[in-house]
C-alpha positions in Angstrom: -58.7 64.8 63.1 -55.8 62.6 64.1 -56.6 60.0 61.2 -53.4 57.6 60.8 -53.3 55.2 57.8 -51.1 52.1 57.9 -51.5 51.7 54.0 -49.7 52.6 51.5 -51.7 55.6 49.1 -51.3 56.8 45.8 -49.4 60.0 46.9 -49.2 61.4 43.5 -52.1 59.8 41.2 -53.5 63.2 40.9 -50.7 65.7 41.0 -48.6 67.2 37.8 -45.3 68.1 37.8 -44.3 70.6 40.3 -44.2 74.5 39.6 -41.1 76.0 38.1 -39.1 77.8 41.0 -40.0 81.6 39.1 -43.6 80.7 39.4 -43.3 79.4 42.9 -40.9 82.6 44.2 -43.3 85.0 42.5 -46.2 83.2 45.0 -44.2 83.2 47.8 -43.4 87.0 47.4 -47.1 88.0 46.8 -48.0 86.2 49.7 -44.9 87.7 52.3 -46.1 90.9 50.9 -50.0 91.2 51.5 -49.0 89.7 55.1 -46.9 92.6 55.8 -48.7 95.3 54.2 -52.6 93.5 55.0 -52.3 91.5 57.9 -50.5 92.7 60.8 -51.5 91.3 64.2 -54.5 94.7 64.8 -55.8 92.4 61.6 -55.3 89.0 63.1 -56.7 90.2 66.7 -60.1 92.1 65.3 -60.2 88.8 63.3 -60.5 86.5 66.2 -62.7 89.2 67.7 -65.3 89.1 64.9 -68.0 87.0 64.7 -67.2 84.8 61.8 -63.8 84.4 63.3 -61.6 85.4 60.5 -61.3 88.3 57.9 -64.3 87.9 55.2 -62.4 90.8 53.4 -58.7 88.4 54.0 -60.9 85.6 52.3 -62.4 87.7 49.9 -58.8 89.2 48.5 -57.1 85.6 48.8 -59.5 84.9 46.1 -59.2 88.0 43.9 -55.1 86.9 44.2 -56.2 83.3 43.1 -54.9 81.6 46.2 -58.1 79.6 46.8 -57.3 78.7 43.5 -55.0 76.3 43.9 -56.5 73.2 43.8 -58.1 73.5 40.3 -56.4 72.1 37.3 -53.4 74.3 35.9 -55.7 75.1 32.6 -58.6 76.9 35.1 -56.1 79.1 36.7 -54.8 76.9 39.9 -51.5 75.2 40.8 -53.2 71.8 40.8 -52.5 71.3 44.7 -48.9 71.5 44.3 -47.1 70.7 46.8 -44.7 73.9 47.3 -47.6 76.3 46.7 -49.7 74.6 49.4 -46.5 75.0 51.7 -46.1 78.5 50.6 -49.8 79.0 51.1 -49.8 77.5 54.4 -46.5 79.1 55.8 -48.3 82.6 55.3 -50.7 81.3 57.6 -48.7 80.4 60.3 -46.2 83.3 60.0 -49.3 85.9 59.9 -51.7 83.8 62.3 -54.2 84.0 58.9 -57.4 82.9 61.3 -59.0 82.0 57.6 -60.2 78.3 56.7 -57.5 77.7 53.9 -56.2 74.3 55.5 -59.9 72.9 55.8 -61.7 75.0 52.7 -58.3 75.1 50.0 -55.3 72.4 51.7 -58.5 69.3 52.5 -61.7 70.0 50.7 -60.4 71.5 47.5 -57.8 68.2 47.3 -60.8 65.8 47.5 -63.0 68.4 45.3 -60.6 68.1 42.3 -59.5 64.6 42.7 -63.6 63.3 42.7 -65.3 62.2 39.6 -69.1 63.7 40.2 -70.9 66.6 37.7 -71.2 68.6 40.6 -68.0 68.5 41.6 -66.6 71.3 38.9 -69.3 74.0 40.5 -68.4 73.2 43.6 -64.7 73.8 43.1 -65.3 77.4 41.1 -67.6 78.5 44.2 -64.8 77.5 46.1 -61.6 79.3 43.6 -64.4 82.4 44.0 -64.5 82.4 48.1 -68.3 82.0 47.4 -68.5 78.7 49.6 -66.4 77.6 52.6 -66.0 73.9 52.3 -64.5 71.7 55.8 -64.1 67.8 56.1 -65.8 65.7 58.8 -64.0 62.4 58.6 -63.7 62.2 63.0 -66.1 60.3 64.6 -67.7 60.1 68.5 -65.5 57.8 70.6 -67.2 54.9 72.0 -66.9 56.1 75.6 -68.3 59.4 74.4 -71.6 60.4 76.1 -73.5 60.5 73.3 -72.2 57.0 72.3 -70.4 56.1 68.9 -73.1 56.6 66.4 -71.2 56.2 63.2 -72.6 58.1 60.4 -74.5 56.1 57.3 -76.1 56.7 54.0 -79.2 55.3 53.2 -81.0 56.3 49.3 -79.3 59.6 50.0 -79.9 60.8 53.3 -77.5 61.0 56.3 -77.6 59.8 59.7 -75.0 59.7 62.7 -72.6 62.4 64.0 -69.0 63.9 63.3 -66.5 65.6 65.6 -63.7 68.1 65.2 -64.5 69.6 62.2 -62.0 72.4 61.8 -63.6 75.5 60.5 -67.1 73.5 60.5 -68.6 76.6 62.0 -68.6 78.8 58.9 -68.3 76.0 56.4 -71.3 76.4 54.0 -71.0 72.5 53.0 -68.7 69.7 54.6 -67.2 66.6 53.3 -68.2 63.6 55.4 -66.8 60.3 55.4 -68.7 57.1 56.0 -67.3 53.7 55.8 -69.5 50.6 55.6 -68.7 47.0 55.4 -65.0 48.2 55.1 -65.8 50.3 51.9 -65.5 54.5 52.6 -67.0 56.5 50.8 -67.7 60.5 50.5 -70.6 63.0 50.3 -71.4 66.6 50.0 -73.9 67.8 52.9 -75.1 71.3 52.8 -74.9 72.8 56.6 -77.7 74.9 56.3 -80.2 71.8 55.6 -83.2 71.3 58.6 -81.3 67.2 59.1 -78.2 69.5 59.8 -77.3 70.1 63.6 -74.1 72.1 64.5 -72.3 72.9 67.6 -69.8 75.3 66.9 -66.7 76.3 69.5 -63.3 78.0 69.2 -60.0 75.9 69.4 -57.7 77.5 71.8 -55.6 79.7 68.9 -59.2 81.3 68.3 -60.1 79.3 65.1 -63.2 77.9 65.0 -64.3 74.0 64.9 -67.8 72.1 65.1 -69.4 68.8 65.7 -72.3 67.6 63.9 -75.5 65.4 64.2 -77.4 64.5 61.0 -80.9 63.4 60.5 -81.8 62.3 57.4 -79.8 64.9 55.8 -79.7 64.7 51.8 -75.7 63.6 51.0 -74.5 63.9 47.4 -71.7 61.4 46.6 -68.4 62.9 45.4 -67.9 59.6 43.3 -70.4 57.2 41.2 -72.6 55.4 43.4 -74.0 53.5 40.4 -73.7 49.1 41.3 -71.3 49.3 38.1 -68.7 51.5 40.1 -69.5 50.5 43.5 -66.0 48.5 43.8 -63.8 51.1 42.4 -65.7 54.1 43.7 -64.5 52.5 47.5 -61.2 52.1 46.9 -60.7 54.9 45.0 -62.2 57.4 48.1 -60.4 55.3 50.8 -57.0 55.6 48.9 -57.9 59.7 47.9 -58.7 60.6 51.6 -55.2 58.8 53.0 -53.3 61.0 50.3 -55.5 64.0 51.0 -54.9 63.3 54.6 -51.0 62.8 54.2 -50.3 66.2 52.2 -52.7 67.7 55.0 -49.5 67.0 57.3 -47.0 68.3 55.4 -49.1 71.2 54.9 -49.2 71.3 58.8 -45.6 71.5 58.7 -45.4 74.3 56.5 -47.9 76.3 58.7 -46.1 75.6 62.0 -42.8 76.6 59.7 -44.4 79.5 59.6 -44.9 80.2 63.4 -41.1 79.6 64.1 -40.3 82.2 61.5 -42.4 84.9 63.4 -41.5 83.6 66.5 -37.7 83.8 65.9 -38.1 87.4 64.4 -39.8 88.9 67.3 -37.9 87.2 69.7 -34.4 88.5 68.4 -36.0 92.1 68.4 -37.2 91.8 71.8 -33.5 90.8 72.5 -31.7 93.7 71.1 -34.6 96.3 72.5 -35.3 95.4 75.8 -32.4 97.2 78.4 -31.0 95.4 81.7 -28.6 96.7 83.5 -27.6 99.3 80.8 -27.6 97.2 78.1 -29.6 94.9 75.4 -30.3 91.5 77.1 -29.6 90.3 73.8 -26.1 91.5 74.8 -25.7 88.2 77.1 -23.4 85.6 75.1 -26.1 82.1 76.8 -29.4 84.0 75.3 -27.3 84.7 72.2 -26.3 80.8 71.7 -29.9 79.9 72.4 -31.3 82.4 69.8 -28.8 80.6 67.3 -30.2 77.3 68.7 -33.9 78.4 67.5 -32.7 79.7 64.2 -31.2 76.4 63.4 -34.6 74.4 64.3 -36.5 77.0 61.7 -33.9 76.0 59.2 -33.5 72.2 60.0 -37.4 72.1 59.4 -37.2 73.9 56.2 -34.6 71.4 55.0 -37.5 68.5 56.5 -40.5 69.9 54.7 -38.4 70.6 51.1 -37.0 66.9 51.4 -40.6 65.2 51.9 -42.2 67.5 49.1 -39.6 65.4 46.7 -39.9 61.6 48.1 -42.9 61.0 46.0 -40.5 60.1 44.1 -38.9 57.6 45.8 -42.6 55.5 46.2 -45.4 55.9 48.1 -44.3 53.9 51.3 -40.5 56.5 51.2 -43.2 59.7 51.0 -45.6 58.4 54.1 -42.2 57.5 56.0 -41.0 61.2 54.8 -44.3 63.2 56.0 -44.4 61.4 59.2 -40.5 62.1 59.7 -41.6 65.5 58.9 -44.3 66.2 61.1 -42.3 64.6 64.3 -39.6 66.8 63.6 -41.6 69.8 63.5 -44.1 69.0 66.5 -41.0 69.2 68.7 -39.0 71.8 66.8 -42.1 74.4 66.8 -42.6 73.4 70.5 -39.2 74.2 71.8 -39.4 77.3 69.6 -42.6 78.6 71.1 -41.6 77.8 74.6 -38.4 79.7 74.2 -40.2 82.6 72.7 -42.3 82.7 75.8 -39.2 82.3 78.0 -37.1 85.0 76.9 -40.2 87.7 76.6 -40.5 86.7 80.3 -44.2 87.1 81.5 -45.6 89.6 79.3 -45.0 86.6 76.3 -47.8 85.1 77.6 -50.1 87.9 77.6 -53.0 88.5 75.1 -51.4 92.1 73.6 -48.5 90.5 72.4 -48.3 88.2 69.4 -46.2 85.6 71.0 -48.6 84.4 73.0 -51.2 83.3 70.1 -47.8 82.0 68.1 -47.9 79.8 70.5 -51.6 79.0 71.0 -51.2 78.3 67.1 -48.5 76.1 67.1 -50.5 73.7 70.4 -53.1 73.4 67.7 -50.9 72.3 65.2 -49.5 69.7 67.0 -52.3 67.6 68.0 -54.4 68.2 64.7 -53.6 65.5 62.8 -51.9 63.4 64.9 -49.3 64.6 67.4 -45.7 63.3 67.5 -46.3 59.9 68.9 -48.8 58.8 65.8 -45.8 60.6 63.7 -43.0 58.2 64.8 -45.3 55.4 65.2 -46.6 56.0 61.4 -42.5 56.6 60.3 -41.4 53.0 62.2 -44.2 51.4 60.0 -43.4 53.2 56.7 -39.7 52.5 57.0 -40.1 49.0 57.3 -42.4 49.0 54.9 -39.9 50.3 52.6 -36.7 48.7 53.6 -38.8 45.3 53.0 -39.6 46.9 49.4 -35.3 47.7 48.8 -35.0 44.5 49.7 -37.8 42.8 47.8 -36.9 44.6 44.3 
């Protein structure tokens, strides 16, 4: 999933106003709460250990709480996929190692879900709010040097053909989004998994989450938008220019989660510092490990001030938000690596060992660098989007 779009998107043709900070607080303090009192790391490790890969009773209660809510409308109970609870949703899951499918299920599929004009798309979304159905997007395809060869996916009177890669949390998803682009138009479709013209490979991604790659023959696909010769045209544009803003609050999600990670990181780290005795003392006693500690608490607090600042330049236009997500996400690739290296450092060798958390912290925060582009597509993405809008200053 390391999409990159050189186009400008409709960041927020689909999102209301945010949520009031009492509203948002209140979210935030439910969610640092059940990750405290629910999901220690015991929960996270028999987690990884089960065979769905993540807590069907953590999925089950995320619902009860209304957290897969979120992308409904404000009237049926959600936040509408705003921007600071998906953060807030997503930092949970990086600060508790949540081995759940809320970035491909809630952050992706429920965007697209409740951005799509289709009749089914309103059932699909409440099966989703209930934890009923896991939903996961399959936009990658098969390089060409792959050894199964390219084999782009196509529609044809409803049925499916080619395959997709990387699908994050394909392995348990009940139904995936794909994409399929043809003669430069893309479009998207609903495929059940369990279908007969459905063929999964399922693995598990270093941090233990689970991922899938797909074949499909002649696998029925229901379109998300009107595939009616009427709405051909806008049905195109209007899916290319959805999944590029789907896509772009994906990465500020990303941000959020691996936010997350340097929070927990930091925290342990500084208690390992103060208990662990050398020499009579704390090792957190030595002034060069206490100057580096303040070092990593400033990176978790300079990415904070990142993430806050791209979640409001929407309102400076769509090419100032792709230059401020991009921006975002560099800044965070290499803050959360130097954080998790440091982590590992200052444990010594037991931080890379299985029994302690700061091990899979760091696991987690690999993934989360490379998932949707890692920090070279960032800055390559924010030289483009600055330009972009420096030529739009200048134009206006």
């Amino acid at each position: 999933m390391t999409d990159t779009t050189a186009t400008a998107t409709p960041a927020d043709a689909t999102l209301p106003a945010p949520l009031d900070t009492d509203t948002l607080r209140m979210l935030q303090d439910s969610m640092t709460r059940y990750g405290q009192d629910r999901y220690g790391f015991d929960v996270h490790a028999a987690n990884r250990q089960s065979a769905a890969g993540y807590g069907t009773q953590a999925w089950q209660d995320y619902a009860d709480m209304g957290w897969l809510a979120a992308p409904l409308s404000l009237e049926d109970g959600g936040f509408a996929s705003d921007r600071g609870a998906t953060a807030a949703l997503m930092r949970y899951a990086g600060e508790y190692l949540a081995q759940e499918p809320l970035l491909a299920s809630v952050v992706l599929c429920g965007r697209l879900l409740a951005a799509s004009a289709s009749a089914a798309v309103a059932e699909r979304l409440q099966q989703l709010a209930s934890g009923a159905r896991i939903f996961a997007l399959a936009h990658e395809e098969p390089a060409a040097t792959d050894p199964g060869g390219a084999d782009p996916t196509r529609v044809a009177q409803g049925r499916l053909t080619g395959r997709k890669v990387f699908v994050v949390h394909g392995d348990v998803a009940d139904e995936i989004i794909v994409s399929e682009r043809a003669g430069g138009a893309l479009r998207l479709y609903a495929v059940d998994t369990r279908q007969s013209g459905v063929h999964c490979k399922a693995y598990r991604l270093v941090d233990g989450r689970g991922a899938a790659s797909f074949a499909f023959d002649g696998a029925t696909a229901v379109a998300l938008t009107d595939t009616s010769a009427e709405a051909t045209a806008g049905a195109d544009a209007n899916d290319s220019a959805l999944l590029e803003a789907t896509l772009l609050d994906a990465r500020l999600a990303l941000c959020a989660e691996a936010h997350g990670c340097m929070r927990a990181l930091n925290r342990l780290t500084l208690a390992y510092l103060k208990e662990r005795r050398q020499f009579g003392r704390p090792i957190g006693a030595n002034q060069v490990l206490q100057h580096r500690m303040v070092e990593l608490f400033m990176l978790e607090q300079e990415t904070a001030a990142v993430i806050q600042a791209a979640q409001r330049a929407p309102a400076a236009g769509e090419w100032a938000f792709q230059r401020a997500v991009a921006g975002a996400l560099a800044h965070t690739i290499t803050a959360g690596r130097l954080v998790s290296h440091e982590a590992v450092q200052m444990h010594g060798g037991i931080g890379t060992t299985d029994e302690l958390a700061v091990s899979h912290y760091f696991k987690r925060t690999m993934v989360i660098n490379r998932l949707l582009g890692d920090r070279d597509a960032q800055l390559d993405q924010f030289i483009l989007a600055d330009a972009q809008t420096t030529a739009s200053r200048r134009a206006a």
